[in-house]
VOGU-3710 file (C-alpha; in Angstrom, 3 decimals, decimal comma):
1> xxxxxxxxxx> 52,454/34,041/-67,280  52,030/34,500/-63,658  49,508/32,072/-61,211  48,406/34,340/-58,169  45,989/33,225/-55,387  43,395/35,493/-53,730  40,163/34,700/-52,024  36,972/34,617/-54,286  35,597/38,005/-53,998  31,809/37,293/-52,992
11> xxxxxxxxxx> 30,573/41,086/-54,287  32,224/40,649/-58,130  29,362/38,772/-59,928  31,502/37,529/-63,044  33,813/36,147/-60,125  31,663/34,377/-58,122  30,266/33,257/-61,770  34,214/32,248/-63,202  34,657/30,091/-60,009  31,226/28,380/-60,539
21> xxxxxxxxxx> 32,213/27,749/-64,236  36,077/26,476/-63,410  34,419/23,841/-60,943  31,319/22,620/-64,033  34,447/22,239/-65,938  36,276/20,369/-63,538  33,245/18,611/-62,188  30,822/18,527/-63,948  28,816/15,769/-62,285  27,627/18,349/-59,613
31> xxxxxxxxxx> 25,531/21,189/-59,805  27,698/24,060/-59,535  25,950/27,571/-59,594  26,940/31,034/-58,689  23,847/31,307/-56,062  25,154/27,777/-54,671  28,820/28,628/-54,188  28,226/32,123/-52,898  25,625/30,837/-50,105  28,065/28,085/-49,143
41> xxxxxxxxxx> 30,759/31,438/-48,434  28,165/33,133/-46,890  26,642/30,846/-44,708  29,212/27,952/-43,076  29,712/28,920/-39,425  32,993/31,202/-38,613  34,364/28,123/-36,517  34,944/26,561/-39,968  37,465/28,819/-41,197  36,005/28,385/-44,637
51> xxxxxxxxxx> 37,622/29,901/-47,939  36,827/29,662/-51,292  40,305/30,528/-53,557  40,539/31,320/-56,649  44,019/31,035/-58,838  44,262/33,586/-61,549  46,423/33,443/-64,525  46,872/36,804/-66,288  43,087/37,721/-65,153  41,361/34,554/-65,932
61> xxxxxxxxxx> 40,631/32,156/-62,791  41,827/28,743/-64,022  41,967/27,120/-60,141  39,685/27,005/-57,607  39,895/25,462/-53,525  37,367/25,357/-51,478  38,290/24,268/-47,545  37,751/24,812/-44,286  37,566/22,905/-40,967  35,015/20,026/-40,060
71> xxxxxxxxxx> 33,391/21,807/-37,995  30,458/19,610/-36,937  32,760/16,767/-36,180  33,271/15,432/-32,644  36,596/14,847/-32,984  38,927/18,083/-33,605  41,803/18,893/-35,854  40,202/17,834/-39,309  40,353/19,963/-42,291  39,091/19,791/-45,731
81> xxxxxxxxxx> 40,632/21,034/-49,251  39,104/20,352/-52,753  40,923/21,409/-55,182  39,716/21,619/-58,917  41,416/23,272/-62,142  39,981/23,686/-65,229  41,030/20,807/-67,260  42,468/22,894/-69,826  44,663/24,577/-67,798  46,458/22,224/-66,420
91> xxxxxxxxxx> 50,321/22,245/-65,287  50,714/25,733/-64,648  50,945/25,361/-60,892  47,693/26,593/-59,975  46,756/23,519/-58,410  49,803/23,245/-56,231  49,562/27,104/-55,286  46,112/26,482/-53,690  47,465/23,349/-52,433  50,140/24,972/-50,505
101> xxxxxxxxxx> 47,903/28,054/-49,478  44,862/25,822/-48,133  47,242/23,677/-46,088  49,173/27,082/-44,469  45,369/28,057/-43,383  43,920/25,012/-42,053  47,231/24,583/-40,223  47,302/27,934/-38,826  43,466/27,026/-37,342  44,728/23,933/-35,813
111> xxxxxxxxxx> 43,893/21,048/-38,289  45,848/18,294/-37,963  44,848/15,847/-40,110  43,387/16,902/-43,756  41,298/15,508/-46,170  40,813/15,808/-49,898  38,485/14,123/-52,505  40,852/13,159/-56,142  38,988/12,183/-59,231  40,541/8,662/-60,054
121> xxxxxxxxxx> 42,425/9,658/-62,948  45,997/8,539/-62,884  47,748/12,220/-62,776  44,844/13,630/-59,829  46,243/10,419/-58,016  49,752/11,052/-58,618  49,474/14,750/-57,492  48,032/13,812/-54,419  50,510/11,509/-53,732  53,355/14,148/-54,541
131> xxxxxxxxxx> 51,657/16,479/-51,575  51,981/14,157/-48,908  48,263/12,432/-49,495  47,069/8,728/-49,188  44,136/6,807/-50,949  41,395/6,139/-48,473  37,750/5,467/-49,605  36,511/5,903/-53,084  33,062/6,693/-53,688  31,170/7,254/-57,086
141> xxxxxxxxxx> 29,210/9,816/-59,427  26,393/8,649/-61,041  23,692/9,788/-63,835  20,256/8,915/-64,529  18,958/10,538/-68,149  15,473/11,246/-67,266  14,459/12,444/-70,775  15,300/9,027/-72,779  15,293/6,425/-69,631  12,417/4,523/-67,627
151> xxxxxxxxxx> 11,851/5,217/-64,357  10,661/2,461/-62,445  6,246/2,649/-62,340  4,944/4,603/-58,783  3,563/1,979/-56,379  1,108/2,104/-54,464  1,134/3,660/-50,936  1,774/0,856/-47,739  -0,929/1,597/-45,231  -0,522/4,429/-42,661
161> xxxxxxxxxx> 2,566/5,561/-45,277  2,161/9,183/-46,326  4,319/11,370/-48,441  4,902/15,083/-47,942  6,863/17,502/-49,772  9,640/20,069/-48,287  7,013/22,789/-49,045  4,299/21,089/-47,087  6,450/21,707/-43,982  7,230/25,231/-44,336
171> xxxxxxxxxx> 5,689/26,161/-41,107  7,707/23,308/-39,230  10,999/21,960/-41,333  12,493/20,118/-38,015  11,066/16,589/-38,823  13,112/16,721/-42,061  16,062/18,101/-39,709  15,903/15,326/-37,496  15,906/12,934/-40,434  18,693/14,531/-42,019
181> xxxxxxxxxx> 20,930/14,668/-38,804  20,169/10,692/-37,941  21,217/9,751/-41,409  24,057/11,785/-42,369  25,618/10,584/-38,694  25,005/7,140/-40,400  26,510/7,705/-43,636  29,995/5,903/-44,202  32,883/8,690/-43,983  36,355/9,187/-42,576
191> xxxxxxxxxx> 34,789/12,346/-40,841  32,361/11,704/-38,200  29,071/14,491/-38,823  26,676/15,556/-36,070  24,197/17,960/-36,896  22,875/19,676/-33,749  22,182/23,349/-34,335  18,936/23,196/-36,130  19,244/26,775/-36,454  22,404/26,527/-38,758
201> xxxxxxxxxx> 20,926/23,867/-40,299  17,877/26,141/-41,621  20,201/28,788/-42,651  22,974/26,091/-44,095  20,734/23,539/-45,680  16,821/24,727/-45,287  17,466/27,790/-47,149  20,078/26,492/-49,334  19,337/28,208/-52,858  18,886/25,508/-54,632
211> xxxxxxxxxx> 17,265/22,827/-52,056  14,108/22,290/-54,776  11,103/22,504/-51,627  8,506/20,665/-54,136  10,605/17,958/-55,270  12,228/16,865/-51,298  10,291/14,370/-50,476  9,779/12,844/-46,752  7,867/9,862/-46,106  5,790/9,609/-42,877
221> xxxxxxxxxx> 4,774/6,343/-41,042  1,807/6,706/-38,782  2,676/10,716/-38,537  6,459/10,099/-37,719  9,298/10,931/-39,995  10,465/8,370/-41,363  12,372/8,685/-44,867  13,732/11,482/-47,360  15,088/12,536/-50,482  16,316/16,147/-50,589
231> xxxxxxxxxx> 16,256/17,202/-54,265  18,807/20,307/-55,741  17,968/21,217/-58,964  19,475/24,126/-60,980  17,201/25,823/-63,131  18,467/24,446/-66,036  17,221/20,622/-66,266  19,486/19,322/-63,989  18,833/17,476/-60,730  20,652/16,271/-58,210
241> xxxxxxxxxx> 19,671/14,105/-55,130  21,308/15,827/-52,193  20,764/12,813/-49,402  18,081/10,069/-49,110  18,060/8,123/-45,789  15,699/6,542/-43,514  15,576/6,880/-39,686  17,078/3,677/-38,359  13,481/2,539/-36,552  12,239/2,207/-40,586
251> xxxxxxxxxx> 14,897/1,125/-42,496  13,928/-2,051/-44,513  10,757/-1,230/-46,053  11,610/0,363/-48,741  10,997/3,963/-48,077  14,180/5,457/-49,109  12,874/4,389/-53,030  9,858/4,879/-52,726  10,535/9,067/-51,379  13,113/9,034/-54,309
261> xxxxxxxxxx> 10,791/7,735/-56,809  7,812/9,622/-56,316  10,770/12,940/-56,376  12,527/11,636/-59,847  8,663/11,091/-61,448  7,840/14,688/-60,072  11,407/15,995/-61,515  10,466/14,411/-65,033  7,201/15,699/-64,919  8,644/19,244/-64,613
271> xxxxxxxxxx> 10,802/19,244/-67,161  14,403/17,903/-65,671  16,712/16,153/-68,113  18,986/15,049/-66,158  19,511/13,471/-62,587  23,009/12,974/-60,713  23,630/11,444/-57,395  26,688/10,221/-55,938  27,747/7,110/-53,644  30,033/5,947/-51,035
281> xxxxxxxxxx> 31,418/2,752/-53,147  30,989/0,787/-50,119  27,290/1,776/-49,756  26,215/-1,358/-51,550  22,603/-0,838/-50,572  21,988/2,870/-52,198  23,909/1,608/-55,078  21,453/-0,752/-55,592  18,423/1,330/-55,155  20,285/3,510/-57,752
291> xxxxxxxxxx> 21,227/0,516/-60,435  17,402/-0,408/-60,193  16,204/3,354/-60,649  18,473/3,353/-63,832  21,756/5,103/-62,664  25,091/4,430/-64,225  28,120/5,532/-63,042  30,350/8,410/-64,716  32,841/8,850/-63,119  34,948/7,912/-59,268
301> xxxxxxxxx> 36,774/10,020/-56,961  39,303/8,815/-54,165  39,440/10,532/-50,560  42,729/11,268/-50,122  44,356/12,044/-46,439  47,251/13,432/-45,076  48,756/14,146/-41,333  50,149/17,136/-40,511  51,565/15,671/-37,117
//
């Protein structure tokens, strides 16, 4: 049996669909969906270099990478390859072929340092090891069964606190923009994020196919932005939070859980099952918002780095 590995091909349906299923399998504590991994494809600026690669054994696609370069970091030279294989299909060398592949491409596009998230399961942590890659920060996965848990009871409004919806600013998304580019600037990570094209932000995040517009929920202070919690949901029951911050001029009040709260009670209400969210490990205050909505974690990946200089 022979491992090959060849770019997803964004016209095949079943393909698109095969990739999407290899990475549930592999991962199955994010929402994966043929619509979510073709607009990603489609829409990450050309600067990136992105790829999505798919290893195929005898016809079946058993591997998948997707990686590119960071490109709305400050500093240059920093790639990115994830790398997931069905776990079923393990040790056949699929996950070394798109190893070696990504790495050839980011290289040839002048990344000089790359990163890669592991699960933290010993033989993930050994293979990364074995490619040249080094533990950095963990961060975890964590799941919230809406259909048998208690979500904490909706409080009451603080005055001149209101709470909009992603749909109620159709006409004008840029508050949520500029709360999404102050926070994710603030969130830990070895790779520094500024988000400054609003433009590509619309067409990256805005329109992402499965941003859920009634369940993001922005809190506003007096008519300024001042909190959020973008929602993805996948048709199916499933829901996952995509950020929640607060601008730095509001943080300590409480908005981030009480945007999150009013979105999980709306998310119940229309039917989700399930909610997933995921954590920097050293993020102790989200955790905590997340212990008290009644999120456990399931699982715990490890960013792994390497140098290429």
């Amino acid at each position: 049996m022979t491992v090959i590995v060849r770019d997803l091909r964004p016209q095949d349906p079943a393909d698109v669909e095969s990739f999407a299923h290899v990475r549930h399998l592999a991962l199955p504590f994010v929402l994966w969906t043929p619509a979510g991994v073709l607009h990603r494809l489609v829409h990450t600026p050309p600067e990136a270099h992105y790829r999505s690669l798919a290893a195929e054994e005898d016809g079946e696609v058993i591997g998948t990478a997707q990686l590119g370069l960071a490109h709305d970091s400050p500093e240059p030279g920093q790639g990115y390859l994830n790398i997931y294989v069905r776990p079923d299909r393990t040790r056949r060398g699929a996950g070394a072929l798109l190893v070696r592949t990504a790495e050839e491409h980011l290289a040839a596009h002048g990344a000089t340092r790359l990163f890669s998230w592991v699960l933290d399961e010993p033989q993930n942590r050994v293979f990364a090891e074995r490619h040249g890659y080094r533990a950095s920060r963990a961060a975890h996965f964590l799941r919230l069964d809406l259909t048998n848990g208690t979500l904490p009871p909706l409080q009451p409004l603080p005055p001149g606190v209101e709470l909009r919806t992603a749909a109620d600013l159709a006409d004008d998304p840029r508050p949520f923009f500029e709360l999404d580019a102050e926070t994710t600037g603030d969130e830990p990570s070895d790779v520094d994020t500024e988000f400054t094209d609003y433009d590509a932000w619309i067409e990256e995040n805005w329109k992402h196919p499965l941003l859920d517009h009634a369940l993001t929920t922005i809190a506003f202070v007096d008519g300024r932005p001042a909190a959020f919690s973008a929602a993805h949901t996948d048709g199916a029951g499933r829901y996952a939070t995509a950020m929640t911050g607060t601008a730095r001029a509001f943080r300590g009040r409480g908005l981030a859980k009480l945007t999150k709260n009013a979105s999980l009670h709306r998310a119940r209400a229309a039917g989700v099952t399930e909610a997933l969210t995921g954590n920097d490990a050293a993020n102790e205050p989200m955790l905590a918002i997340n212990k008290w909505f009644g999120y456990e974690i399931c699982a715990t990946e490890v960013r792994h780095v390497r140098e290429l200089t």
